[in-house]
C-alpha positions as CSV (number, residue, x, y, z in Angstrom):
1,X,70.6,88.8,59.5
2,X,73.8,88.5,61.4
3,X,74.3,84.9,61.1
4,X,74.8,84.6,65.0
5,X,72.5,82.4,67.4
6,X,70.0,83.3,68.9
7,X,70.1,82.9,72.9
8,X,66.8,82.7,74.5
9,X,67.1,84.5,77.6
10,X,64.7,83.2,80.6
11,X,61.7,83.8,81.7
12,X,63.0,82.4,85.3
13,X,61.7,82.1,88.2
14,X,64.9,81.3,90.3
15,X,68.7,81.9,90.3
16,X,71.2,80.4,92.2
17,X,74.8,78.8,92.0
18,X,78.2,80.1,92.2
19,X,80.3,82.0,90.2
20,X,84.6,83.1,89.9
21,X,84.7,86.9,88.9
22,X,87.7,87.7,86.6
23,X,90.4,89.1,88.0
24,X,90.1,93.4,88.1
25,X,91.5,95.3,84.9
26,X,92.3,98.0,87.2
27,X,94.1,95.8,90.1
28,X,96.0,93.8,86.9
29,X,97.6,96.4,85.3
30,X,98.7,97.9,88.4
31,X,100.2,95.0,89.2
32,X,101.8,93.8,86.3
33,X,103.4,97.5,86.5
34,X,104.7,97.4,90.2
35,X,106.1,94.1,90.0
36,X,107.9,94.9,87.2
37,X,109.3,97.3,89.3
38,X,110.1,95.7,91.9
39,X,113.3,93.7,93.2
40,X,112.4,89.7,92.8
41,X,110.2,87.7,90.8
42,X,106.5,88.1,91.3
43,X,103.9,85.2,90.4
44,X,100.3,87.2,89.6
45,X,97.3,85.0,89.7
46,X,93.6,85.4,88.3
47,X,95.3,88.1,86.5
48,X,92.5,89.5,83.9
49,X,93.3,88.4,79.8
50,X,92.0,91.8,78.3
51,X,93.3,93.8,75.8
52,X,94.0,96.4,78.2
53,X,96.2,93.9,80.5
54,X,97.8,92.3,77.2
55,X,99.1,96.2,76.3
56,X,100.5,96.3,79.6
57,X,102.2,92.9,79.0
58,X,103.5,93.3,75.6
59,X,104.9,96.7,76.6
60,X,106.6,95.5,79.5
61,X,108.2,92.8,77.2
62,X,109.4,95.0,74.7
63,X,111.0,97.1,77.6
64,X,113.0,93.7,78.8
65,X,111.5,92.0,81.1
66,X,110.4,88.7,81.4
67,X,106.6,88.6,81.4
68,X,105.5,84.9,81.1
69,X,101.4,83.8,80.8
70,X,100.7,80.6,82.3
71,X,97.8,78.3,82.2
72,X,95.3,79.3,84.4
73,X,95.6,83.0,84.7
74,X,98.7,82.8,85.9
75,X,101.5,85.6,85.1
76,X,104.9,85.4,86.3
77,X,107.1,88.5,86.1
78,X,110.7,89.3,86.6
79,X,111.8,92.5,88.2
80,X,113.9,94.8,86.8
81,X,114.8,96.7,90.6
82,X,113.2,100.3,89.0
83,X,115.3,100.4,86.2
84,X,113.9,99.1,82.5
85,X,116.6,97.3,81.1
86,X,116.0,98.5,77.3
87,X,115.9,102.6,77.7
88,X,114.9,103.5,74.1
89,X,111.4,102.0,72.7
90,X,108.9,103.0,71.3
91,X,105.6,101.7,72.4
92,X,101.9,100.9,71.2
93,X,99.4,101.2,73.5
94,X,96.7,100.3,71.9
95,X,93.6,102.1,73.8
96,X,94.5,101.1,77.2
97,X,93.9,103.7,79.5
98,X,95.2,102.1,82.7
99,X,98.4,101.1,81.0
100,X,99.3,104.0,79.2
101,X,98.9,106.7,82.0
102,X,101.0,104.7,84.8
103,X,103.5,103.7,82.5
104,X,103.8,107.2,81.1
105,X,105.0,108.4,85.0
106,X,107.7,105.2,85.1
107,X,108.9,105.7,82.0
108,X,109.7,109.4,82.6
109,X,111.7,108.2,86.0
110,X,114.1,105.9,83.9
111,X,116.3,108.6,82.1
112,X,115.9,107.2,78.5
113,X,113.8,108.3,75.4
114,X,110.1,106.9,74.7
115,X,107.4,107.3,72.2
116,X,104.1,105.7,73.2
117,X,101.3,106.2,71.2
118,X,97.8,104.2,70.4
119,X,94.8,104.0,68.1
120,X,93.2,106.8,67.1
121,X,90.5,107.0,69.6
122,X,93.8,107.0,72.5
123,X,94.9,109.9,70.6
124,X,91.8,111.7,72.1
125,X,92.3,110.9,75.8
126,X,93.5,113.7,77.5
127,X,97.4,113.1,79.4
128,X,97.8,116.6,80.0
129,X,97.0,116.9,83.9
130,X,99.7,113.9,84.2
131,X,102.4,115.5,82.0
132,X,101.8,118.6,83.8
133,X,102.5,117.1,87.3
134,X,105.3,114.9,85.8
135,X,107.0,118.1,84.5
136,X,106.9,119.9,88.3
137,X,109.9,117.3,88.7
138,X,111.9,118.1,85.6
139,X,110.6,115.5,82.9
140,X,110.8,116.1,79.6
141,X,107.8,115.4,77.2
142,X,106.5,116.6,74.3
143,X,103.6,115.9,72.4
144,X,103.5,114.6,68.9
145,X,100.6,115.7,67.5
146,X,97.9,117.6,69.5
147,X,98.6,119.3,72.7
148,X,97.4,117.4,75.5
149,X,97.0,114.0,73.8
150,X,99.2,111.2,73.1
151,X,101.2,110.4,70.9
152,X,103.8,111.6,73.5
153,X,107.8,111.4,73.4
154,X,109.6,111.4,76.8
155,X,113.0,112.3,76.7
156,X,116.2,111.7,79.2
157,X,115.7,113.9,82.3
158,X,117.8,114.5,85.4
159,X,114.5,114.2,87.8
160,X,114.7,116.2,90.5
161,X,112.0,116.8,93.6
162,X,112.1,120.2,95.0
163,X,108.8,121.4,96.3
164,X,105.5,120.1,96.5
165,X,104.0,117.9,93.3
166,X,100.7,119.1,92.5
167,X,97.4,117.4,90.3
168,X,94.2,118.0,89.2
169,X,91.7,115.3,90.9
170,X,88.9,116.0,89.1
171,X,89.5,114.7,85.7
172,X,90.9,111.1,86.9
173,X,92.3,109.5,89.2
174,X,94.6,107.4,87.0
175,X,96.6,110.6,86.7
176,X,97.5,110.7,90.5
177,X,98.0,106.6,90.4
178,X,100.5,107.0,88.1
179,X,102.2,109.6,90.0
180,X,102.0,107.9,93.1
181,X,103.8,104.8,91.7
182,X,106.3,106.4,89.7
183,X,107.5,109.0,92.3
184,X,108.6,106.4,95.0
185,X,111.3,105.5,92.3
186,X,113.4,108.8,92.5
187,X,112.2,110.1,96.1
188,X,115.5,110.7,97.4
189,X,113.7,112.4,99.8
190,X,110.1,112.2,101.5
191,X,108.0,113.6,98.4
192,X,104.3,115.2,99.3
193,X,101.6,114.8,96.3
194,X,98.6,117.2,97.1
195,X,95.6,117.1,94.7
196,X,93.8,120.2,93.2
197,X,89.5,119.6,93.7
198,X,87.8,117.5,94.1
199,X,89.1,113.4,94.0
200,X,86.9,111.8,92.2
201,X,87.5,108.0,92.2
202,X,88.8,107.3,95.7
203,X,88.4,104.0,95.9
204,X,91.0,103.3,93.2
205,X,93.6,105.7,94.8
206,X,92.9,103.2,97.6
207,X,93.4,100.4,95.7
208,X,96.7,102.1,94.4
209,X,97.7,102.5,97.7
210,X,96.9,99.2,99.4
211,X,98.9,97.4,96.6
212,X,101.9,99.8,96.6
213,X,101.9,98.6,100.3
214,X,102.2,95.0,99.2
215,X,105.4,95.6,97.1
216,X,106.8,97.3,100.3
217,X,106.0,101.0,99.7
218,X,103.6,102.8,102.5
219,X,101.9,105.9,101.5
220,X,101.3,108.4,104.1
221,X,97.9,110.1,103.8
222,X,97.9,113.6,106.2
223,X,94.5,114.6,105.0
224,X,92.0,113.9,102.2
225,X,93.9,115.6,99.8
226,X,97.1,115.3,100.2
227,X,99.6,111.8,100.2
228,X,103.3,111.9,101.2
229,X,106.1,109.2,99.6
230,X,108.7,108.2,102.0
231,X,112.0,108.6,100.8
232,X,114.0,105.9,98.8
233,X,116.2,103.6,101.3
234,X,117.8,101.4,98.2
235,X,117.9,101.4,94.8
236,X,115.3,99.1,94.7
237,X,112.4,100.4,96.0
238,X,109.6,98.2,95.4
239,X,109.7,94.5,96.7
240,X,108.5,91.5,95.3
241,X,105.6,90.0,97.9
242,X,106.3,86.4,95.9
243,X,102.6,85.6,94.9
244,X,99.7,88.0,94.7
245,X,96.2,86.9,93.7
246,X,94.2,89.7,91.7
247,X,90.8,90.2,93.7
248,X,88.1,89.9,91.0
249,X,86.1,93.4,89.6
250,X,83.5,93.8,92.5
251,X,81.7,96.1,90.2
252,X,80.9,93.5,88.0
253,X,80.2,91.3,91.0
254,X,76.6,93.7,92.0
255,X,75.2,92.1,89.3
256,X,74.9,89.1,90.2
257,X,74.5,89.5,94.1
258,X,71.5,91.6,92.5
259,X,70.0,88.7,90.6
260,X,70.4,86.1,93.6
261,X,68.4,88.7,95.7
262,X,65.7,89.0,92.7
263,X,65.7,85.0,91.9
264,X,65.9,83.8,95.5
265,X,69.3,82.9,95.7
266,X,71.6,81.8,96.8
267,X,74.0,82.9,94.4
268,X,77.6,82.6,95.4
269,X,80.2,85.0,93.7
270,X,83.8,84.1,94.5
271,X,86.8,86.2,93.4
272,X,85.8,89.3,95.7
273,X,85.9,90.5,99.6
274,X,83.8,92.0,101.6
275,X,85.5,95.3,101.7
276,X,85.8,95.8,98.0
């Protein structure tokens, strides 16, 4: 006996009403991340309250920023311009994917000395293909423990961008996120990321760019595989748009557009466009 409730669960013979999705883990952490970045102060509502977005946050704090929760999913965030005021931490991450790999690619841009490492079961997540493409532009990281895997160390680099950046797409696209968002930070000149295979998990590179382009950074994309960063016109790169609303997941929105078709409907969900 697990001492819980139990929760009788239907049967039904209808479903209807509306519901508010919570805000993307994905688009959160991205955000939290490029408006950190950016020049200005940046107000992020229906951000998602997840471990994964509360890594990102704590991180972020610990590298000096101001990172303030307000009621109502509301996140305010002070930018640092592209350069972390503390340049020597060393960070938990918990077993957040999305924060660890896009944070891994900024942190290696900022010319100070990181550790970042997790719970055992982030010590098994592969970081290779990212550390390999970060190292094409001089960055200097070592693993701690096993090859491949965090825990990593990133060490002060001069980051230079002489030839083309190259990564694997077909282990995951976080890798090439965090190299798209990173790179615009030390692209002195127009810097062309081209991907190896097969890019699994467009639509999140599509999500990457389209928010990139809200914080004032345009992606060109010459062909499927391929994605150019224009080159830096001021120290800071990325802009503050002043207030950004977090679309909700839309994968967890098919399940209930697929019970309002099955119980009649209608069943409103809110949170989520029509072209996510």
């Amino acid at each position: 006996m697990s001492g819980l409730p139990d929760i009788q669960i239907g049967p039904f013979k209808r479903a209807q009403g509306s519901i508010v999705l919570p805000g993307s883990k994905s688009i959160s952490n991205r955000a939290l991340l490029l408006a950190s970045l950016s020049k200005g102060t940046t107000t992020l509502k229906n951000l998602l309250d997840a471990d994964d977005t509360q890594v990102m946050r704590n991180a972020l704090r610990q590298l000096g920023l101001s990172v303030i929760d307000h009621a109502d999913k509301v996140c305010v965030v002070e930018g640092c311009g592209g350069k972390f005021p503390i340049q020597n931490a060393d960070l938990f991450m918990g077993n957040a994917g999305t924060a660890i790999r896009p944070l891994t690619a900024a942190l290696a841009m900022q010319g100070g000395n990181y550790r970042l490492s997790g719970v055992p079961r982030m010590h098994e997540r592969p970081i290779r293909d990212l550390v390999d493409g970060l190292r094409q532009v001089g960055a200097k990281i070592d693993y701690e423990l096993q090859e491949g895997y965090p825990p990593i160390k990133i060490l002060a680099a001069d980051i230079e961008i002489k030839d083309v950046v190259k990564v694997r797409g077909d282990v995951s696209s976080q890798f090439l996120t965090a190299l798209l968002m990173a790179l615009p930070l030390v692209a002195k000149e127009p810097v062309r990321i081209e991907v190896i295979g097969e890019l699994i998990s467009r639509p999140y590179i599509d999500i990457t760019l389209k928010l990139m382009a809200r914080f004032g950074v345009k992606v060109d994309c010459p062909d499927a595989q391929s994605f150019v960063i224009p080159a830096k016109t001021s120290e800071a790169v990325y802009q503050s748009p002043g207030t950004l609303s977090v679309e909700g997941d839309a994968s967890s929105a098919s399940y209930f557009l697929a019970l309002g078709a099955i119980g009649g409907g209608p069943v409103r969900v809110l949170g989520v466009g029509s072209e996510s």
